[in-house]
KOLLUM-185676 format. One record per residue: residue number from 1; residue in three letters; x, y, z of N, C-alpha, C, O in turn. Coordinates in steps of 0.001 Angstrom, whole numbers, plus 524288, in hexadecimal, padded with zeros to 5 digits. Layout:
<marpas>
+-----+-----+-------+--------+-------+--------+---------+-------+-------+--------+-------+-------+--------+-------+
!   k !   r ! neast ! nnorth !   nup ! caeast ! canorth !  caup ! ceast ! cnorth !   cup ! oeast ! onorth !   oup !
+-----+-----+-------+--------+-------+--------+---------+-------+-------+--------+-------+-------+--------+-------+
! NUM ! Ala !     X !      Y !     Z !      X !       Y !     Z !     X !      Y !     Z !     X !      Y !     Z !
...
+-----+-----+-------+--------+-------+--------+---------+-------+-------+--------+-------+-------+--------+-------+
</marpas>
This chain:
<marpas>
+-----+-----+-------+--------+-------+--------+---------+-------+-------+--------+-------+-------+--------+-------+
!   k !   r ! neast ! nnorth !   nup ! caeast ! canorth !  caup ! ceast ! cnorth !   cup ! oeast ! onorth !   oup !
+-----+-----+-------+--------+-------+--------+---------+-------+-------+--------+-------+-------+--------+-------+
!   1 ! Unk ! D932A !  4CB88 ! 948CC !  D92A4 !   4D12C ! 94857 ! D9344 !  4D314 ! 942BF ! D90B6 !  4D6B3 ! 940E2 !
!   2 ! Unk ! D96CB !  4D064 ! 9404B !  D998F !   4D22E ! 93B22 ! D93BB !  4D0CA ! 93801 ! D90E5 !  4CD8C ! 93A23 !
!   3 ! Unk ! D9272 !  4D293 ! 93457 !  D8D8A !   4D2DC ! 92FE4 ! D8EDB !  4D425 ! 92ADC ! D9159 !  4D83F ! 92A8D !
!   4 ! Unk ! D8DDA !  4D1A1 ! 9263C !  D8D94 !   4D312 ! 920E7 ! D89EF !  4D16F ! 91FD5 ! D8894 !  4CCE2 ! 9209A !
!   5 ! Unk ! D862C !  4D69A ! 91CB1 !  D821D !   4D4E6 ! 919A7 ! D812F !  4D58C ! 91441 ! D7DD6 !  4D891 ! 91297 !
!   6 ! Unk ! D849E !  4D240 ! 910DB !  D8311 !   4D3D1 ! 90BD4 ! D7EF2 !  4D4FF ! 90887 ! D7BDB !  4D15E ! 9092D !
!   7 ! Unk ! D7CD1 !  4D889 ! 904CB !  D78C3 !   4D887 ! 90220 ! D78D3 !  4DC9C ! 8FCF3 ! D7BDD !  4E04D ! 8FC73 !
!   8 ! Unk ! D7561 !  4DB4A ! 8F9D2 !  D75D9 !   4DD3A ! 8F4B4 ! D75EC !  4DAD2 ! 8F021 ! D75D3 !  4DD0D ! 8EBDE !
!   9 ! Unk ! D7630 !  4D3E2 ! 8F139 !  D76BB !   4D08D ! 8ED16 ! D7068 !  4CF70 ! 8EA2B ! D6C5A !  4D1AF ! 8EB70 !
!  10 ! Unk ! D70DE !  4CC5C ! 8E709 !  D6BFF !   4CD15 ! 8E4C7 ! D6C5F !  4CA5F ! 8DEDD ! D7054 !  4C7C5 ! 8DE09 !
!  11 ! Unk ! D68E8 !  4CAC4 ! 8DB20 !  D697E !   4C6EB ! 8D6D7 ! D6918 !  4CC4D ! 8D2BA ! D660D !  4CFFB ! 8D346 !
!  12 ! Unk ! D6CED !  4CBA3 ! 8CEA6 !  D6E5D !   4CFFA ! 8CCA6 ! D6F1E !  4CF7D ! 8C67D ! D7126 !  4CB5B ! 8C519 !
!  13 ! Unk ! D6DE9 !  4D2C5 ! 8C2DE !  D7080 !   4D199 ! 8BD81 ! D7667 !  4D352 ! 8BC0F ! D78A3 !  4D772 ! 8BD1D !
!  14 ! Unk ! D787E !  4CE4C ! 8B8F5 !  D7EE8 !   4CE3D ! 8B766 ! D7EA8 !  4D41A ! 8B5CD ! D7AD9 !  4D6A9 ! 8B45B !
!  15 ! Unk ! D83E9 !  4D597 ! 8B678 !  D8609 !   4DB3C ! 8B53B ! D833C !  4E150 ! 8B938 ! D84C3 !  4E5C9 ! 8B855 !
!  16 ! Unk ! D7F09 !  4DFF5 ! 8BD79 !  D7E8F !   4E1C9 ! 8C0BD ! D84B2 !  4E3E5 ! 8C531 ! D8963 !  4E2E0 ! 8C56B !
!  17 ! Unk ! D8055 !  4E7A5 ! 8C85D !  D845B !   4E8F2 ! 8CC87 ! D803D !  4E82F ! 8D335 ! D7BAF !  4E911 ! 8D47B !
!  18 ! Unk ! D8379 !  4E6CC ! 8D502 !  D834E !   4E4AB ! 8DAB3 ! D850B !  4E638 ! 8E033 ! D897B !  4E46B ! 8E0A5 !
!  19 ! Unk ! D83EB !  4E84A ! 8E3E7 !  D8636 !   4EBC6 ! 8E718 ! D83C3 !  4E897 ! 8EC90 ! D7F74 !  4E8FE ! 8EEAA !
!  20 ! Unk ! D89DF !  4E43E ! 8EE51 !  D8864 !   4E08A ! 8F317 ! D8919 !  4E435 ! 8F7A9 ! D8CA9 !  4E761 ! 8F710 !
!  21 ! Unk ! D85EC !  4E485 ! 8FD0A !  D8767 !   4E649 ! 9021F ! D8853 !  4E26C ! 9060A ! D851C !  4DEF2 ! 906DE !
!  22 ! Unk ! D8E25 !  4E2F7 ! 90974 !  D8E98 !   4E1AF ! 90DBD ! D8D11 !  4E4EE ! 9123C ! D8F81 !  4E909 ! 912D6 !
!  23 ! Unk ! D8944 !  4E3B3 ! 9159F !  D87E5 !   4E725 ! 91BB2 ! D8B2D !  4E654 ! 91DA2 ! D8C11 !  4E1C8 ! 91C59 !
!  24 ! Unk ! D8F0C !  4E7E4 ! 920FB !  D91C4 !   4E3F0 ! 926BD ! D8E32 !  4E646 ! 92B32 ! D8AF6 !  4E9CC ! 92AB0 !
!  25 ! Unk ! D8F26 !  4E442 ! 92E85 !  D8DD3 !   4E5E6 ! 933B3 ! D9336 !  4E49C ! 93758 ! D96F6 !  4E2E0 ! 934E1 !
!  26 ! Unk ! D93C4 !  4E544 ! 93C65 !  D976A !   4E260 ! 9402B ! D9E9E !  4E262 ! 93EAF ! DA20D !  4DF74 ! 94058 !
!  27 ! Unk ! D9EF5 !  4E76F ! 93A8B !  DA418 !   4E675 ! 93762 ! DA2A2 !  4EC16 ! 9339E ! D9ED5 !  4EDDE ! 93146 !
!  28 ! Unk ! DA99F !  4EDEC ! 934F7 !  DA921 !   4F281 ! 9313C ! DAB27 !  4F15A ! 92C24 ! DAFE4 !  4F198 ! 92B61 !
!  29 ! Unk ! DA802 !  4F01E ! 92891 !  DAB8D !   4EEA5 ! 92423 ! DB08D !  4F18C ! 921B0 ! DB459 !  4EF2E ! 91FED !
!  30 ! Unk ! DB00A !  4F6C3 ! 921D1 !  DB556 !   4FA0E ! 921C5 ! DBA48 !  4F625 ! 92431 ! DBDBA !  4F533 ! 920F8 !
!  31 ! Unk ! DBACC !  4F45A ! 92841 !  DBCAE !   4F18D ! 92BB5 ! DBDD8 !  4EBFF ! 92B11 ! DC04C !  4EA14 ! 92EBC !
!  32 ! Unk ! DBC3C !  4E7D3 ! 925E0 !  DBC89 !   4E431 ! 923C7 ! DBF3E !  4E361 ! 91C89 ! DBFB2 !  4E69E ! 91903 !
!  33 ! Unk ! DC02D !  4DF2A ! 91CB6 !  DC0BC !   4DD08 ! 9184B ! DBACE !  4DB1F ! 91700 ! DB800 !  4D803 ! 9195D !
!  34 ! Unk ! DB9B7 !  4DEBC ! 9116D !  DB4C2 !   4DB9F ! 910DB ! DB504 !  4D941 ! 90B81 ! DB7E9 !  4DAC9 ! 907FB !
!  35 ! Unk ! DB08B !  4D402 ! 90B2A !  DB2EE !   4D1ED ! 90562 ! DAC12 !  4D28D ! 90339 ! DA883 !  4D46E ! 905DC !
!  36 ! Unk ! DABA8 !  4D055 ! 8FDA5 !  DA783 !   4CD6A ! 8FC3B ! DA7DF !  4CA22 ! 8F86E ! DA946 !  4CB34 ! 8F3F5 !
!  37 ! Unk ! DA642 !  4C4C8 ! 8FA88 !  DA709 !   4C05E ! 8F90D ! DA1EE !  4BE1F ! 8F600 ! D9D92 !  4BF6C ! 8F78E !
!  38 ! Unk ! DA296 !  4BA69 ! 8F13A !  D9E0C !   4B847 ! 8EEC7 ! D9D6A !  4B275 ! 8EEC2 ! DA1AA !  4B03B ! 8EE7C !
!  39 ! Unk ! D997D !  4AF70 ! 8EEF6 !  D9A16 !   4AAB9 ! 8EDFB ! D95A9 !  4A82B ! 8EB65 ! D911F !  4A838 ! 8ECFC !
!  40 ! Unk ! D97CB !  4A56A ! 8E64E !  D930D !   4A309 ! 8E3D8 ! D9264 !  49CF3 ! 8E69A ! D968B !  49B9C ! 8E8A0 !
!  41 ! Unk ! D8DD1 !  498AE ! 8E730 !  D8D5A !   494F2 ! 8E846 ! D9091 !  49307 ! 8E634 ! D932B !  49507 ! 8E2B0 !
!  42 ! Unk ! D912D !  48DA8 ! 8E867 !  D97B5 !   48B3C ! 8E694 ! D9B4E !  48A88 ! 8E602 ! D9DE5 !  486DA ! 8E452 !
!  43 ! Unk ! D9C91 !  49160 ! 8E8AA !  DA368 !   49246 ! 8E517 ! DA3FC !  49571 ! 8ECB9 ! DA149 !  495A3 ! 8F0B3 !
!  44 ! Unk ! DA801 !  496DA ! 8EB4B !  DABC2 !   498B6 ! 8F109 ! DAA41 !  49F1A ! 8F198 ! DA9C7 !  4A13B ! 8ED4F !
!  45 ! Unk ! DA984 !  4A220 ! 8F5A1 !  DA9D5 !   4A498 ! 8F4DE ! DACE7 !  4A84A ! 8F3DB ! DB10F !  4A669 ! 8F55F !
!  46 ! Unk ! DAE14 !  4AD68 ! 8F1EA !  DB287 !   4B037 ! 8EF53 ! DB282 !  4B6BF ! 8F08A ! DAF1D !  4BA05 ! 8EF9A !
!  47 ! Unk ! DB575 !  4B70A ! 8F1F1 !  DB771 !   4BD72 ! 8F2FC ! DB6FA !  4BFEE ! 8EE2D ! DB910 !  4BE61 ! 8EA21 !
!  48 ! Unk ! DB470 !  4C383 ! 8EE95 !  DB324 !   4C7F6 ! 8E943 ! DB5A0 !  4CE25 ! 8EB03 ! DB844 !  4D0ED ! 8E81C !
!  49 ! Unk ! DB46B !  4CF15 ! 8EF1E !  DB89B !   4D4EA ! 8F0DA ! DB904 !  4D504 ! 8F720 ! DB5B9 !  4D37D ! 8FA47 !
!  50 ! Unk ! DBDB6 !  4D71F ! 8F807 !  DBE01 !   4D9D8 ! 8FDE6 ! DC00A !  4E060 ! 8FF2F ! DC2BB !  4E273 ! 8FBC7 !
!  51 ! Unk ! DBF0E !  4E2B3 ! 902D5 !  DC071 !   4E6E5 ! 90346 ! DC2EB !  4E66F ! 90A5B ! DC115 !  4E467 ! 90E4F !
!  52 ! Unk ! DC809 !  4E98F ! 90930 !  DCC29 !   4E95B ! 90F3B ! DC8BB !  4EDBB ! 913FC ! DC56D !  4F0D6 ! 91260 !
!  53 ! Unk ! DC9A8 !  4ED78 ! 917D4 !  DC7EB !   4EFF6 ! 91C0D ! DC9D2 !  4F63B ! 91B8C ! DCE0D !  4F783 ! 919A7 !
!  54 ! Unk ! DC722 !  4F8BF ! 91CF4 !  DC7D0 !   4FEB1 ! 91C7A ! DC960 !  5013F ! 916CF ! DC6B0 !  504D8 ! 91515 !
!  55 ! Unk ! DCCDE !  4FFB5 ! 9148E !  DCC78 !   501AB ! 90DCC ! DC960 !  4FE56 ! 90988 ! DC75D !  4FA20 ! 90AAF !
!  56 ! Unk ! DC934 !  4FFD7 ! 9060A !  DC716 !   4FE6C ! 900A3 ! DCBFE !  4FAEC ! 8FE6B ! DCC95 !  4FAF5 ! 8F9A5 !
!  57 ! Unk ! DCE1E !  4F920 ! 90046 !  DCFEA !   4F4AC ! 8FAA9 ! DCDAB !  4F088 ! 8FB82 ! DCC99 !  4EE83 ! 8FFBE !
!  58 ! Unk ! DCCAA !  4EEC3 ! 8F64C !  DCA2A !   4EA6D ! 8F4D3 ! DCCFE !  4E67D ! 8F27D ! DD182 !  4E6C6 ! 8F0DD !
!  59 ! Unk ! DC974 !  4E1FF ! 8F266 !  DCC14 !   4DD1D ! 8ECED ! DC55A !  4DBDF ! 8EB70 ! DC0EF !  4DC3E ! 8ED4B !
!  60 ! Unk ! DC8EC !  4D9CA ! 8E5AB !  DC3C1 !   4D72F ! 8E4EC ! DC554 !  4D366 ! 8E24C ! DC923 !  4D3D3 ! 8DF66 !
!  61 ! Unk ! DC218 !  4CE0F ! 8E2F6 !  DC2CA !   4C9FB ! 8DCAE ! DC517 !  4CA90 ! 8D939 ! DC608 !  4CF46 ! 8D90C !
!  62 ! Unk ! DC738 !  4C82A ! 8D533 !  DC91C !   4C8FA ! 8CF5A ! DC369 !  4C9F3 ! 8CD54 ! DC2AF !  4CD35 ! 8C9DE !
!  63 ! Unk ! DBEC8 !  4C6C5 ! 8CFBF !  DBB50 !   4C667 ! 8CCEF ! DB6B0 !  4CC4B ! 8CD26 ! DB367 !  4CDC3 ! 8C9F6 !
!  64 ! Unk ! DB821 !  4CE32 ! 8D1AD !  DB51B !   4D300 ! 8D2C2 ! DB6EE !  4D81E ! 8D230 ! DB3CE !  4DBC6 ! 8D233 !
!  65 ! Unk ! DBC3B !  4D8E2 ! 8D1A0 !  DBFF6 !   4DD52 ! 8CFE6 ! DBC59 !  4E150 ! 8CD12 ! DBB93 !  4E587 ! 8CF41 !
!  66 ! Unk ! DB993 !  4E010 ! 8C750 !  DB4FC !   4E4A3 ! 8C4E4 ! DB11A !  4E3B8 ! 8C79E ! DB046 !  4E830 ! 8C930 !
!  67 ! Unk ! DAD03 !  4E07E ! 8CA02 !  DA8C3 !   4E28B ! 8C92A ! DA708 !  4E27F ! 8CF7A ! DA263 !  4E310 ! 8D096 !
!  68 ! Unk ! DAADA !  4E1D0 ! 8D370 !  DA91A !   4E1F1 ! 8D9C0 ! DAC60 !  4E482 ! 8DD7B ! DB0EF !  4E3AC ! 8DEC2 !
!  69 ! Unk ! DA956 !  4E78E ! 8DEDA !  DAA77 !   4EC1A ! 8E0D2 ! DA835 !  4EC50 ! 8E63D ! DA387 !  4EC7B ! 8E755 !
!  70 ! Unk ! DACD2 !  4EC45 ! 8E9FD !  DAAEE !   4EB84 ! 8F1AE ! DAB81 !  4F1E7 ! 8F418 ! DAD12 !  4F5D7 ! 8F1D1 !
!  71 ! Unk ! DAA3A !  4F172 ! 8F7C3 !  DA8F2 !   4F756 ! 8F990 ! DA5C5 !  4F61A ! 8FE51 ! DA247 !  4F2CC ! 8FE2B !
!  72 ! Unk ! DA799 !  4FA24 ! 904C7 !  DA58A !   4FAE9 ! 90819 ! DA3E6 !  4FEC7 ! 90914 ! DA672 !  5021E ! 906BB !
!  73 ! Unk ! D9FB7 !  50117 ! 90C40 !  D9EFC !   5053E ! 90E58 ! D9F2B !  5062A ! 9145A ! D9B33 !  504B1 ! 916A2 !
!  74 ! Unk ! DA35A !  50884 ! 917AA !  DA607 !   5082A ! 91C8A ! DA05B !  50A0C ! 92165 ! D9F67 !  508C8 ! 925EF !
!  75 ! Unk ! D9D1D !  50E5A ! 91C96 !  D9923 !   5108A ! 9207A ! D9426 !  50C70 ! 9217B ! D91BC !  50BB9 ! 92594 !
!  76 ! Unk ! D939C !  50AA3 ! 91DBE !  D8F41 !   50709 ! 91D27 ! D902B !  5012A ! 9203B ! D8D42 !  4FDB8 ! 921E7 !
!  77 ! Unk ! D961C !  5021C ! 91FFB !  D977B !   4FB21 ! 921A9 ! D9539 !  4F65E ! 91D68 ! D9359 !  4F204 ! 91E38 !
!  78 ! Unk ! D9612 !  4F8A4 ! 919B4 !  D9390 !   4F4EF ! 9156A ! D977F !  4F404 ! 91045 ! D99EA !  4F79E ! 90E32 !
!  79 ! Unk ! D97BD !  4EE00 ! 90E67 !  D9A48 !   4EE16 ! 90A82 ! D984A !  4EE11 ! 904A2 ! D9394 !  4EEE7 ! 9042A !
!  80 ! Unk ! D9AC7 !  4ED5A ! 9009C !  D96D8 !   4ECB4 ! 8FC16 ! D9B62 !  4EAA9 ! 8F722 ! DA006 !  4EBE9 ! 8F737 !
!  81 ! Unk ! D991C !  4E79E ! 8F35A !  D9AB0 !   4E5CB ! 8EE03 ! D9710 !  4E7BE ! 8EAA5 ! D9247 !  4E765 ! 8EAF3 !
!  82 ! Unk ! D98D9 !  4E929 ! 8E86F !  D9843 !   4EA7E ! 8E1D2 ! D988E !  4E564 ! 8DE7B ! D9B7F !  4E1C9 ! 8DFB4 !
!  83 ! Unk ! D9575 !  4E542 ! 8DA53 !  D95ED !   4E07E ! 8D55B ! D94DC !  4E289 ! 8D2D9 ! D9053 !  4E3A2 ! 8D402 !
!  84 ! Unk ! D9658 !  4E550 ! 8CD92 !  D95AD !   4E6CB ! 8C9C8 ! D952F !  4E22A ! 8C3C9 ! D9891 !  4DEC1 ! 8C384 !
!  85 ! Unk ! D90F3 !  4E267 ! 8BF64 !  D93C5 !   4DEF5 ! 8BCF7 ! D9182 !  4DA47 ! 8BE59 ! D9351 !  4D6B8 ! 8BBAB !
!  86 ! Unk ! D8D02 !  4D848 ! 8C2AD !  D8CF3 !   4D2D4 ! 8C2A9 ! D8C24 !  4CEE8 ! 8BFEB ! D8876 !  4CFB9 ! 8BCEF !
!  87 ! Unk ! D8DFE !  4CAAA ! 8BF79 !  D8E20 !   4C6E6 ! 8BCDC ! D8C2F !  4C114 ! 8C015 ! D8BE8 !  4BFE9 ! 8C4BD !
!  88 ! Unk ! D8B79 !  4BF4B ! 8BD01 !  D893D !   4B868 ! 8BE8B ! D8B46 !  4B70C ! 8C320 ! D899B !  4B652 ! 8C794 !
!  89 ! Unk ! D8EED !  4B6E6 ! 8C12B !  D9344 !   4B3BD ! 8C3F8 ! D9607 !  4B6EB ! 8CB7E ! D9969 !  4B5C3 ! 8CEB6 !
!  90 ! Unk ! D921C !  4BADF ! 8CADD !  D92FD !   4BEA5 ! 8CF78 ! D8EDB !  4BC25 ! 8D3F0 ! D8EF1 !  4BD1F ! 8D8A5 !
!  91 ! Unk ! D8BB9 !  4B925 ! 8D190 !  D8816 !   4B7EE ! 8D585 ! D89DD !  4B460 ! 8D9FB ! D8B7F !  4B026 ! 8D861 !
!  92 ! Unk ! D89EB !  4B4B7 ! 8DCD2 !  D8A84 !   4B32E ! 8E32D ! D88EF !  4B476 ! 8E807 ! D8494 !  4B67E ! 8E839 !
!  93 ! Unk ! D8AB8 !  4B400 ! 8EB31 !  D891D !   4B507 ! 8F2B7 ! D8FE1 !  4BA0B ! 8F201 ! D94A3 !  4B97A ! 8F19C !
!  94 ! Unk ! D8D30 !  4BD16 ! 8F227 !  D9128 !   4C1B0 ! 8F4E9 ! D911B !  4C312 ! 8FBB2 ! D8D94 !  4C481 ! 8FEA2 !
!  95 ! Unk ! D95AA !  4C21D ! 8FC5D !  D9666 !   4C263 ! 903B5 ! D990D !  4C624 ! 903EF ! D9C4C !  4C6F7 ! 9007B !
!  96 ! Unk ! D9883 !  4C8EC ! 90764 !  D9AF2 !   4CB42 ! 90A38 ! D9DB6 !  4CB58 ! 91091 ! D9B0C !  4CAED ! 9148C !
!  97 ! Unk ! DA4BE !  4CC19 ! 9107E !  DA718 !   4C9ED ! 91437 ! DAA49 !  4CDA2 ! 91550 ! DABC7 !  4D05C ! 911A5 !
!  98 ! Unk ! DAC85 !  4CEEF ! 91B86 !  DAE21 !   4D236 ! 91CC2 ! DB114 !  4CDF5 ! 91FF9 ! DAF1B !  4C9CC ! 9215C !
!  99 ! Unk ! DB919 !  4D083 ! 92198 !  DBB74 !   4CDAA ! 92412 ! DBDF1 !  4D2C5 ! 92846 ! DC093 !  4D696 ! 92700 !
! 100 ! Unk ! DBBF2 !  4D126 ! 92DC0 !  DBD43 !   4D5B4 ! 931BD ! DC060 !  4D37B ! 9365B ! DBEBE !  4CF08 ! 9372A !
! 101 ! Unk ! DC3F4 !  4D4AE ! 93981 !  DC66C !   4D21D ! 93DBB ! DC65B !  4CBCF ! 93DFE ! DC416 !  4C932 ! 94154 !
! 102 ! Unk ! DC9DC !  4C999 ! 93900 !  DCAC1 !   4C36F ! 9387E ! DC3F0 !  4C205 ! 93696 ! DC3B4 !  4BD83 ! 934EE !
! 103 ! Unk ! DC191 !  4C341 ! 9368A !  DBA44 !   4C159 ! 93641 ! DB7E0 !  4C0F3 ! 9307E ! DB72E !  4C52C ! 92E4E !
! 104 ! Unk ! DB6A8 !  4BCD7 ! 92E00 !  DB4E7 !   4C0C2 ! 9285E ! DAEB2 !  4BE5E ! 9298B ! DACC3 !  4BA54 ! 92B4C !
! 105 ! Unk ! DACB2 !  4C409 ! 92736 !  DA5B9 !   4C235 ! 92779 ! DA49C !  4C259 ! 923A0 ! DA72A !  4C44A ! 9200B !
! 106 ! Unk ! D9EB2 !  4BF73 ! 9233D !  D9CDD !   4BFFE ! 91D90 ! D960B !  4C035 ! 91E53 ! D939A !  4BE4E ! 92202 !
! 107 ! Unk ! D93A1 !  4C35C ! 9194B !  D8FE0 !   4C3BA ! 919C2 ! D8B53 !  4BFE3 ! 91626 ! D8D40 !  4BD9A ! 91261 !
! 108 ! Unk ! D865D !  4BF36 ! 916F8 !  D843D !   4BA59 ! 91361 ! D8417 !  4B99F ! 90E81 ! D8258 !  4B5FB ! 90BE6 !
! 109 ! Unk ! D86B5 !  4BE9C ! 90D12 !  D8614 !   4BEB6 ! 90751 ! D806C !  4C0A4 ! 90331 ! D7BCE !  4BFA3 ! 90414 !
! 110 ! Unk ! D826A !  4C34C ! 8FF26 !  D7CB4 !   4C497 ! 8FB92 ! D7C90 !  4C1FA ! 8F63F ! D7EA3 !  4C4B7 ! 8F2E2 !
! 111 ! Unk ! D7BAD !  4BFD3 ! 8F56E !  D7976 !   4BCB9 ! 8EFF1 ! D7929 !  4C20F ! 8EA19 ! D763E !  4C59F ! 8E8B7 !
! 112 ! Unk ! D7CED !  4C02B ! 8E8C6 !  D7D1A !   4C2B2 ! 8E27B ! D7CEE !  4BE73 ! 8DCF9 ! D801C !  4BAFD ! 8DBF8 !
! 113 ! Unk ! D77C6 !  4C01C ! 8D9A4 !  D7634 !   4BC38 ! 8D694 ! D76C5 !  4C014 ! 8D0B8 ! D73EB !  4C3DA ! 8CFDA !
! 114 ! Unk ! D7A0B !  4BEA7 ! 8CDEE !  D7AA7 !   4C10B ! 8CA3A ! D7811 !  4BE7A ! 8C3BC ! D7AC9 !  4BB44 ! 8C167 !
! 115 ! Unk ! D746C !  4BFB2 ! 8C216 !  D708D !   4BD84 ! 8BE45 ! D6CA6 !  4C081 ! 8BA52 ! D6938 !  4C346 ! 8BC3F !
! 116 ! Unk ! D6D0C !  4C00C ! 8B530 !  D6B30 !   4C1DD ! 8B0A2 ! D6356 !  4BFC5 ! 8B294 ! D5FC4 !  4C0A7 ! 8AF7A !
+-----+-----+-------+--------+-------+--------+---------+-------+-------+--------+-------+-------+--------+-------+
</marpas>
């Protein structure tokens, strides 16, 4: 039932800005812990921000603190990241994951290619 559909990724020039969407379906995201996670081939994947159920506090990375910025919208049922600033080294599979009654889901992910 639960659904994430990420989208918005795309191949982009360094120092650009980037604006990822999570859809849910089957789940009020208001109502979850939601994260978004990146992963380059090879390496593990890694938590970049989460936001708590019903309020706005957040965390983010050491590494994303300036330039990534998470945010839901309760009416839309939709989540979203900000990248400001991209760089090389930003390029990866961005997921999006929501953790609701013990369950965490995840969606297929959107491809962000960051390149001169």
């Amino acid at each position: 039932q639960v659904k994430l559909v990420e989208s918005g990724g795309g191949l982009v020039q360094p120092g650009s800005t980037l604006r990822l969407s999570c859809d849910a379906s089957g789940v009020r995201l208001i109502e979850t812990t939601m994260y978004w996670y990146r992963q380059v081939p090879g390496k593990e994947r890694e938590m970049v921000t989460y936001i708590i159920p019903r309020y706005n506090n957040v965390y983010y990375a050491p590494f994303a603190r300036d330039r990534f910025d998470i945010s839901r919208d309760p009416i839309k049922n939709t989540g979203s990241l900000q990248i400001s600033s991209l760089k090389p080294e930003d390029t990866a599979v961005y997921y999006c994951s929501v953790a609701f009654n013990l369950t965490t889901y995840w969606g297929q992910g959107t491809q962000v290619t960051v390149s001169a």
